[in-house]
C-alpha positions as CSV (number, residue, x, y, z in Angstrom):
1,X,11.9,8.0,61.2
2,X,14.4,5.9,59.6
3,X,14.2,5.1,55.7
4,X,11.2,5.8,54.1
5,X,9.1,2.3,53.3
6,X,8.0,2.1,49.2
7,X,4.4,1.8,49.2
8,X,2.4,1.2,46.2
9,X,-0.7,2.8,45.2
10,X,-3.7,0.3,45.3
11,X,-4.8,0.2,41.5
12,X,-7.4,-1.5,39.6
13,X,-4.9,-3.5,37.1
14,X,-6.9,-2.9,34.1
15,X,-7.6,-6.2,32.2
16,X,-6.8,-5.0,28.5
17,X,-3.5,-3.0,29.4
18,X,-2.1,-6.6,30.9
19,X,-3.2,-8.5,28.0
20,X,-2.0,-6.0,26.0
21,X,1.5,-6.4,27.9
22,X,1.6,-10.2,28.6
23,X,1.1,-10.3,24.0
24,X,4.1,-7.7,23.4
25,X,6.5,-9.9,26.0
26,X,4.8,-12.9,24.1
27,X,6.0,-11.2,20.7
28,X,9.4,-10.2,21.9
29,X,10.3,-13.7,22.4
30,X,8.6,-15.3,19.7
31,X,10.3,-12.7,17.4
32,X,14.1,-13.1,19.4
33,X,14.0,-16.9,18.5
34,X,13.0,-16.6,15.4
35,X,15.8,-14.2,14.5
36,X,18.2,-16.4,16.9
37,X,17.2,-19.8,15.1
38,X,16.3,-18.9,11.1
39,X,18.4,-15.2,10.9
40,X,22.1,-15.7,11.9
41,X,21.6,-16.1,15.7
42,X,21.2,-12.6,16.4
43,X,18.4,-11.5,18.8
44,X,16.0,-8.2,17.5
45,X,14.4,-7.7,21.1
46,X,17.4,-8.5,23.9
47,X,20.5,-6.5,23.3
48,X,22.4,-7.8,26.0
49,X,23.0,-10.8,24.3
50,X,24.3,-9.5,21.4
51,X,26.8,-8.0,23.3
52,X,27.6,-10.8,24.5
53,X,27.9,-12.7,21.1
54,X,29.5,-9.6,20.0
55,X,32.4,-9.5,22.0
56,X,33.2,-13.7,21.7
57,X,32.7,-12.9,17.6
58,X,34.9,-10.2,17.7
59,X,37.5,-12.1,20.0
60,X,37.1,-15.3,17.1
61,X,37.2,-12.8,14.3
62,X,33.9,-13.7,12.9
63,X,33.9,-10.6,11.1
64,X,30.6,-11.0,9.2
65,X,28.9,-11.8,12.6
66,X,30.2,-9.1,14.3
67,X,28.8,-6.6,11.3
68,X,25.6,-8.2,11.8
69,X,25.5,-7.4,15.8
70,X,26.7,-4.0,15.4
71,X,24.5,-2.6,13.0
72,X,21.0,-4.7,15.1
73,X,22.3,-2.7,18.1
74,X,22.5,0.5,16.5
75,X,18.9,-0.2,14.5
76,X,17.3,-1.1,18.0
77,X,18.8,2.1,19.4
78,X,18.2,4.3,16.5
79,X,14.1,3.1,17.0
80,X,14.3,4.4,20.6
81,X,15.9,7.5,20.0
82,X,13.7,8.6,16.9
83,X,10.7,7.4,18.5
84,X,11.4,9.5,21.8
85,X,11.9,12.5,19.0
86,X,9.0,11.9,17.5
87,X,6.4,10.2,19.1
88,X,3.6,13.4,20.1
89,X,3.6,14.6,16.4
90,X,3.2,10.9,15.3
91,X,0.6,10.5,18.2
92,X,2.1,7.4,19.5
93,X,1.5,9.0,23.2
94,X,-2.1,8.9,22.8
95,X,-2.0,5.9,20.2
96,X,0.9,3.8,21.5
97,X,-0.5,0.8,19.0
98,X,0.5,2.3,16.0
99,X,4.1,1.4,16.6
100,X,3.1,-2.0,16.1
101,X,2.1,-1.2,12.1
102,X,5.8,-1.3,10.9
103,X,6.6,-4.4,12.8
104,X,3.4,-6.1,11.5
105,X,4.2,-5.3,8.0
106,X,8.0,-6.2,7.7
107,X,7.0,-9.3,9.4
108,X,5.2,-10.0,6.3
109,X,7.9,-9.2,4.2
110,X,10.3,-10.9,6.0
111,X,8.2,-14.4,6.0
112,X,9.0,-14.4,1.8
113,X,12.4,-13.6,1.7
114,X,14.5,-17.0,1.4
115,X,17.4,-17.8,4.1
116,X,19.6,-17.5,1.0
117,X,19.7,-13.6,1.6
118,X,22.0,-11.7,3.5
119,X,20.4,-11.5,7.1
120,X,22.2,-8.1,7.0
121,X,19.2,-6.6,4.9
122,X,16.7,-8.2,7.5
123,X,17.6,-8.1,11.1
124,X,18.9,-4.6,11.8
125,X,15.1,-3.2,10.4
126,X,13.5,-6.1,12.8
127,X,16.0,-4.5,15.5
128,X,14.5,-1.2,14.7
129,X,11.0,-1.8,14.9
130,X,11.3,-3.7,18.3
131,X,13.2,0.1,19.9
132,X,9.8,1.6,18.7
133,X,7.6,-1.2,19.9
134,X,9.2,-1.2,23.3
135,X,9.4,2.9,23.6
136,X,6.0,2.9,23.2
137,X,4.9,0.5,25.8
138,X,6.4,1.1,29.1
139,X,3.7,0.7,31.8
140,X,1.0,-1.8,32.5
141,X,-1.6,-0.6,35.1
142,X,1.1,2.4,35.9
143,X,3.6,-0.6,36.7
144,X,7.0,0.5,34.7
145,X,8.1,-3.0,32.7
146,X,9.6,-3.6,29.8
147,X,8.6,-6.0,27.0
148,X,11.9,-6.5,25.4
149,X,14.2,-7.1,28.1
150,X,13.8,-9.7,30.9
151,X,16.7,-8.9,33.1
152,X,15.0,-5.9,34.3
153,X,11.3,-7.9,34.7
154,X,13.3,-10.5,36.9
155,X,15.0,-8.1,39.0
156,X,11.1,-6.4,39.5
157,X,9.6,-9.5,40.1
158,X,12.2,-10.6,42.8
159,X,12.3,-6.8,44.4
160,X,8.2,-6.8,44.4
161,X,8.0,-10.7,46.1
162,X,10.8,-9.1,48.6
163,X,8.9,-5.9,49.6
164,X,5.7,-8.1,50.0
165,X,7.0,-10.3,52.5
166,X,9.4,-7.5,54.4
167,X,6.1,-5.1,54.7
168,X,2.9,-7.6,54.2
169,X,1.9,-4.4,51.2
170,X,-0.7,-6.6,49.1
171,X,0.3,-4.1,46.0
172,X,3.7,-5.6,46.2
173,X,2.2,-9.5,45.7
174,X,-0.1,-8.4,43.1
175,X,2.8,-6.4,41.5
176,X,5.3,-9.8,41.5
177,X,2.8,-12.1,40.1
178,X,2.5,-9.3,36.8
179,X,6.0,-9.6,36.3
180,X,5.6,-13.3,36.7
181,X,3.1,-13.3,34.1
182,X,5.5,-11.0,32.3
183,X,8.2,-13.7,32.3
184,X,6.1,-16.8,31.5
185,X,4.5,-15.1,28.3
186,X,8.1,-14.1,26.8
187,X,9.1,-17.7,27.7
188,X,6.3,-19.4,26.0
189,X,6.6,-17.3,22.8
190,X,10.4,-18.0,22.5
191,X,9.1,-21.9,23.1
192,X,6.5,-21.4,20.8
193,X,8.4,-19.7,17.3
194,X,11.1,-22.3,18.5
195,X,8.4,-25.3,17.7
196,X,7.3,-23.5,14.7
197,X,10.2,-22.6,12.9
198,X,10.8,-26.1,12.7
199,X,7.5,-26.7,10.0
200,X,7.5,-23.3,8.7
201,X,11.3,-21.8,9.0
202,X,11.7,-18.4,8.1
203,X,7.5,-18.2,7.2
204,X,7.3,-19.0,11.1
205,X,7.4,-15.0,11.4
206,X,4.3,-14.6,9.8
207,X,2.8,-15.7,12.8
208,X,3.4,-12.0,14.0
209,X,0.8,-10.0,11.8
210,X,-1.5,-13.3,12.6
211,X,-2.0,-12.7,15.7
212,X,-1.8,-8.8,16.2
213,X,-4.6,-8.9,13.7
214,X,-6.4,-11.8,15.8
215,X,-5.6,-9.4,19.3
216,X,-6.6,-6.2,17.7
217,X,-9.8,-7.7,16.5
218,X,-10.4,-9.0,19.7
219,X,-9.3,-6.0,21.4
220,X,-12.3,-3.9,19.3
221,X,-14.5,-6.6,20.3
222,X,-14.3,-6.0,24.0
223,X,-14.5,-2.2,23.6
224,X,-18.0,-2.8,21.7
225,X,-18.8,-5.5,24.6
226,X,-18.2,-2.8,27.3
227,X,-20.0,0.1,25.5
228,X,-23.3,-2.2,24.7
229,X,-23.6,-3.1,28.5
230,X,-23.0,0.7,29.4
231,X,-25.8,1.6,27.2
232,X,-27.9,-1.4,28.5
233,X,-27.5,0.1,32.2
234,X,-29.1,3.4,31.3
């Protein structure tokens, strides 16, 4: 035969894991236009861009700017690369969630510190905490995406809409509309800290602990919904 056809295993797309994914894409671009808007126009979550706005600062000698990019780049980086090092002795593998404690709680710090201050001291430890956040989610349902960067989802969602209607594969449909999802949650957070940050300025980041609190909650609340009906069936 000629080339082989990609085929998709049929999975059950388990309900939390995509809510758990469609909230970190929602975070990634809530967070990236916050930093964008309130914190020198520098993105924590898409490093593309900034190498983009790198290069045109470097070419208009923004110096300052350019400092700025560099060192986000290398923070986001850094949090990939320590957290691939490290991530079975800090039992992210099994616990993939705790990587979201040091973004919750320089969130919170962040939301007091004035605009006055040097974003310097601010968005390269933001950068940071987004590399661990998206090493440690990289799957949902077995699905490889990525939280941070939408490129890639785009590419995924146009590849999986392609292979469905070249081989009729219903895993391929069911696979696009995730990444659809995907897209449309990243979109309305960036919409979202956008509208906020307009009341609330560089508090608007608080909104991040808010509502990993409010998912986690709910998150616990579902696993005690599902154990009380699997005791209820016995």
């Amino acid at each position: 035969m000629g080339g082989k056809m990609r085929l998709l295993p049929i999975r059950k797309i388990s309900r939390q894991s995509k809510r758990l994914a469609l909230f970190l894409t929602f975070c990634a671009g809530y967070v990236d236009a916050y930093t964008f808007i309130v914190r020198g126009n520098t993105l924590v979550a898409g490093q593309t861009g900034n190498v983009v706005f790198l290069s045109v600062e470097l070419i208009q000698n923004n110096v300052s700017d350019v400092r700025d990019k560099v060192l986000t780049l290398l923070a986001f980086m850094m949090g990939v690369f320590l957290l691939t090092i490290y991530k079975e002795k800090l039992r992210i593998v099994k616990k993939p969630i705790l990587s979201l404690i040091p973004l919750a709680i320089l969130s919170i710090i962040i939301g007091f510190v004035p605009q006055t201050v040097d974003n310097i001291y601010l968005v390269p430890p933001l950068a940071f905490c987004m590399g661990l956040v998206t090493t440690a989610f990289g799957e949902v349902s077995g699905i490889a995406y990525n939280n941070a960067f939408m490129t890639g989802n785009i590419k995924r969602t146009m590849l999986a809409f392609g292979d469905y209607f070249r081989t009729k594969h219903t895993p391929f449909l069911r696979e696009g509309f995730i990444f659809v999802s995907l897209l449309s949650s990243f979109v309305l957070g960036v919409v979202f800290s956008a509208y906020l940050t307009i009341f609330y300025h560089e508090k608007t980041i608080l909104g991040v602990p808010i509502m990993m609190s409010i998912f986690y909650l709910s998150m616990l609340f579902a696993s005690w919904q599902k154990k009380v009906k699997e005791k209820a069936s016995f």
